[in-house]
N, C-alpha and C positions, 0 to 999 in steps of 0.2 A: 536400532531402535531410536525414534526419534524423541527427543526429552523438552520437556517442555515445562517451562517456571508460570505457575499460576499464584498473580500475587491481588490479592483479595481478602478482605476484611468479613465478608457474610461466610461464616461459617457452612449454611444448608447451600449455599451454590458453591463452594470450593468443594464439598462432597459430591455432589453430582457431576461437579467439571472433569474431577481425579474417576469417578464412576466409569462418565461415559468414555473419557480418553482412554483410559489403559483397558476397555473395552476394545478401546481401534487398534490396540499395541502401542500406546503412546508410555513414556516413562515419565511423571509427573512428580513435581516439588512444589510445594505450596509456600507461602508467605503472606504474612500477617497483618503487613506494614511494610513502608519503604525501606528503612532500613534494614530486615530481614532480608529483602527483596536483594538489597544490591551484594550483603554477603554471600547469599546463594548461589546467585549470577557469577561472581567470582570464582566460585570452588568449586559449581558442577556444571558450570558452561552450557548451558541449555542450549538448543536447536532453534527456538520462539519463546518468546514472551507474550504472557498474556496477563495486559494490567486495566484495573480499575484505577480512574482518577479518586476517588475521592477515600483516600486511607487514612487514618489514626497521625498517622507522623507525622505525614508532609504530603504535598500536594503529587500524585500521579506524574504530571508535567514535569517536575523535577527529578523525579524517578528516569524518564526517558531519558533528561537532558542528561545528568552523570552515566546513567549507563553507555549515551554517546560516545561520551567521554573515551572512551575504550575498547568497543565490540558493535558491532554492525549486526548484531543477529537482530530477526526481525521482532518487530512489537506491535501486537495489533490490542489497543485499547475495546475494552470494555466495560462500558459506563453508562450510567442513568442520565449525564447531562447530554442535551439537545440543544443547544444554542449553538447556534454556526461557529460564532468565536471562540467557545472552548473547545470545539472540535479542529477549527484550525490552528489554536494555539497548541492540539498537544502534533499533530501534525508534521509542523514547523519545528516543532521543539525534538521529532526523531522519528513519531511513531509511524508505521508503515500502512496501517490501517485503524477504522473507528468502528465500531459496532455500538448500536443502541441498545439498554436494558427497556423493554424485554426483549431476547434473544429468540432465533429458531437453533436449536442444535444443530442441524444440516448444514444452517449458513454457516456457523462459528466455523465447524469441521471445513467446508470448502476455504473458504479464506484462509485459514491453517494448512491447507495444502496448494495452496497458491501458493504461500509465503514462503514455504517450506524447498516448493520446489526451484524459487528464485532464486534462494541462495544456492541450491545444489546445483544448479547451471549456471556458471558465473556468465554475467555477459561482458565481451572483450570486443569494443567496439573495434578494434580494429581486423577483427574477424572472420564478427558473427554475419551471417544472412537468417535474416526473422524470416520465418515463414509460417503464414496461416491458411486456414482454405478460403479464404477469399484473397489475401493479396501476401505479398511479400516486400520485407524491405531491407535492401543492400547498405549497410553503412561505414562499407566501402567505398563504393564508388557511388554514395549517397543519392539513391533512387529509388523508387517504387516500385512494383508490377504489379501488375492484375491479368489475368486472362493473358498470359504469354505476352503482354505489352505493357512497356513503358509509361507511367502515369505519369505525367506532368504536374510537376511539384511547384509553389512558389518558397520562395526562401525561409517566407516563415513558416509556411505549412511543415516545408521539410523540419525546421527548428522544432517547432508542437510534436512530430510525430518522432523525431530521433530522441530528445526526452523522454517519452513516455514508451517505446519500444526497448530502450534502454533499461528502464525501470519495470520489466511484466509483473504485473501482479498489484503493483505498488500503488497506491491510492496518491496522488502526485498533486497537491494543492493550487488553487487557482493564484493566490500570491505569489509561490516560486515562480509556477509557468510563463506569470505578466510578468517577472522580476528578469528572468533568462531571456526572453524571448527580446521583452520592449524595453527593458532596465526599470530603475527602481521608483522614480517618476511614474509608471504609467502602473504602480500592484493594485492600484486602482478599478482599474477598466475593464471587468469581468466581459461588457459587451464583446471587447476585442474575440476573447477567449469563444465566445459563443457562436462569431461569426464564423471564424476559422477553422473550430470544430467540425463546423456544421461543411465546411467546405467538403476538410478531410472524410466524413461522412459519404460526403455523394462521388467524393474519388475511387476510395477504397471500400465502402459496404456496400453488401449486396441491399441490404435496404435499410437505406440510410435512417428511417424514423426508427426503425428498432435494430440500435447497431449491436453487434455481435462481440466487437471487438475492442471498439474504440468508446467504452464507457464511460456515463455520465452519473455521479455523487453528489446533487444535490446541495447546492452549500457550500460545497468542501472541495470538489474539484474533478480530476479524472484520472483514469485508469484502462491499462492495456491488458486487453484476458486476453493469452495469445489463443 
């Protein structure tokens, strides 16, 4: 069973989240407030987190960063604020994903099995071979394919997409990406990021305006749905 810490201050949605999850067979723990939150995390080791920023104690953000501190399970925030910067600040600060209040229940659930299953397949870069049904990538011998042949990679391309193939599922922010890619000087220059995308795009998707794999969030950054 997969367990899952729901930590939230609205009482009528922590009843519907414990509702529908242990609906799907999910085993669920609720908390109140941060500090409930991180004693839980501790004693019953949950599978995902699932946090609101804005609780009673302390700030959500801060909730990530200590749980950092010591466990890698994943945290997909769920929150009523929309401003790109608190969405990247909590981001940066650990969480794996961001969902806006108001929610669909379908999306909640799929992104909880995205997460869920990214930790269950560890990836070991020295490995793995990604593969999807449009392309595949070696990060062995750090190469592409499509259609039985070799895609022609440039170095940062390769850089964008061993990132974000590395991280499936992970909602991967546009600051890291310019931070890894170009250094710390250019977490500036989203253009960068939008060009190269868009490269990756018409290497690897079948069509590239609506890509399948190589996802775009708005604000916040990107994400690989194998």
């Amino acid at each position: 069973m997969t367990r899952m810490l729901v930590v939230e201050d609205d009482p009528q949605l922590v009843r519907a989240l414990v509702i529908n999850m242990q609906a799907r067979g999910y085993g669920v723990d609720a908390a109140p407030d941060g500090a409930t939150a991180l004693r839980l995390a501790a004693a019953r080791q949950p599978d995902v987190v699932v946090l609101d920023l804005g609780l009673p104690d302390m700030d959500g953000t801060d909730v990530i960063k200590a749980l950092r501190g010591w466990t890698r399970v994943p945290i997909l925030v769920l929150s009523a604020r929309r401003a790109s910067d608190e969405k990247v600040a909590a981001l940066d600060a650990g969480a794996d994903d961001y969902i806006t209040k108001p929610f669909s229940m379908n999306e909640l659930l799929a992104r909880l099995r995205a997460a869920v299953r990214r930790t269950d397949v560890p990836v070991a870069p020295e490995t793995v071979l990604v593969t999807t049904d449009e392309f595949t990538v070696d990060l062995v011998a750090k190469k592409a394919g499509r259609a039985g042949r070799d895609v022609r990679l440039t170095p940062t391309e390769w850089h964008l997409l061993e990132i974000l193939v590395c991280n499936p599922g992970r909602l991967i922010t546009q600051r890291r990406l310019l931070q890894e890619v170009w250094g710390a000087s250019h977490s500036n220059k989203t253009n960068y990021l939008r060009v190269y995308m868009a490269q990756l795009r018409r290497k690897l998707e079948a069509d590239p305006s609506h890509p399948r794999h190589l996802i775009t969030e708005p604000g916040m950054g990107y994400r690989f749905d194998p």
